[in-house]
C-alpha positions in Angstrom: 22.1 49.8 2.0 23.7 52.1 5.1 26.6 54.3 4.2 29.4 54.9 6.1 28.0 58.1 7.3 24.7 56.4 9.0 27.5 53.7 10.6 29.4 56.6 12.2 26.4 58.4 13.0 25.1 55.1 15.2 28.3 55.3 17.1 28.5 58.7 17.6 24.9 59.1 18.6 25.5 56.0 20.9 28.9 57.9 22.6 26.5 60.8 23.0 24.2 58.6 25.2 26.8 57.0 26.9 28.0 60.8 28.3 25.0 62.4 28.7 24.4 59.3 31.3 27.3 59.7 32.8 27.1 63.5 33.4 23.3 63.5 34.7 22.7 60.3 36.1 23.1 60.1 39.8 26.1 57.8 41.0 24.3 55.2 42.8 21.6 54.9 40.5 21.4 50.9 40.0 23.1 49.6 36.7 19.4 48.5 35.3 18.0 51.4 35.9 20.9 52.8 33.4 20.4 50.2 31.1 16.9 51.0 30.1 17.8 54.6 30.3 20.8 54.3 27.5 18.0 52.2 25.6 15.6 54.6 25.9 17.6 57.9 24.6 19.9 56.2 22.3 16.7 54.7 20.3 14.7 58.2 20.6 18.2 59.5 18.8 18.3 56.5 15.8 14.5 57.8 15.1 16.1 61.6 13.8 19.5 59.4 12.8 18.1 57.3 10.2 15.0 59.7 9.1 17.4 61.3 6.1 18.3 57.9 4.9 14.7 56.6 4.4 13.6 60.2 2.6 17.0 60.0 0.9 15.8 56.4 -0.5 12.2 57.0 -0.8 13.2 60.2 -3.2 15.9 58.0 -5.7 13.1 55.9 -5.8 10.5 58.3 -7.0 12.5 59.9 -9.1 13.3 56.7 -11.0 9.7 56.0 -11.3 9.3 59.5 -13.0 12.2 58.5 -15.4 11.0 55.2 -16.2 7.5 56.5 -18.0 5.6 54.3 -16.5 8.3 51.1 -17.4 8.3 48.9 -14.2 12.1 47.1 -14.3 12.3 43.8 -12.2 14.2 45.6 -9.2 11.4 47.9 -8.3 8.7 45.5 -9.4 9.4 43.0 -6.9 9.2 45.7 -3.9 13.3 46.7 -4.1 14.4 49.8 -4.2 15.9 49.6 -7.8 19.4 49.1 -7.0 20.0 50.9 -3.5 20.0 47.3 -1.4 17.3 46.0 0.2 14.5 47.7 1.5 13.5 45.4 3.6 16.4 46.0 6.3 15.5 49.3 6.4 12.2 48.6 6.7 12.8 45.9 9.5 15.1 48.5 11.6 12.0 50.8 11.2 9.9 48.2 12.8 12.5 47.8 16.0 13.1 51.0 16.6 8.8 52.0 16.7 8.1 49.0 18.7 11.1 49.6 21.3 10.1 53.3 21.7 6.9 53.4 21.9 
């Protein structure tokens, strides 16, 4: 299901949080207070990370529908997504990330 690129994304994204607390975050701010602000930015930043791999999936499988003519195969049918992994890790990591943001 994730590619190499989404893995390296993550980490990059979550380096990117790391220093952008570190350069504007006031020294003696308390360590909790940095904790939900890490948590905070570095979900806000999975949202945009992960959005090309869900359109990227929910286009393959539309266009395999289109192919198909109407023929339902026993991946799709059964709510998969015809070969790319599950879909229901992506759609679990959808549910997190909403529900810890907002």
């Amino acid at each position: 299901m994730w590619s190499w690129f989404t893995l390296v994304e993550l980490v990059v994204l979550f380096l990117v949080t790391i220093y952008m607390l570190l350069y504007y975050a006031v020294k003696h701010t308390p360590w909790f207070i940095r904790l939900n602000v890490i948590l905070g930015w570095y979900f806000s930043l999975i949202i945009i990370a992960i959005l090309p791999l869900d359109i990227y999936y929910t286009l393959v499988d539309v266009d395999r529908a289109d192919q198909s003519d109407g023929e339902i195969d026993e991946a799709t049918e059964n709510g998969g997504t015809g070969g790319h992994g599950n879909d229901d890790g992506l759609k679990t990591f959808w549910y997190v990330i909403y529900w810890t943001v907002f």
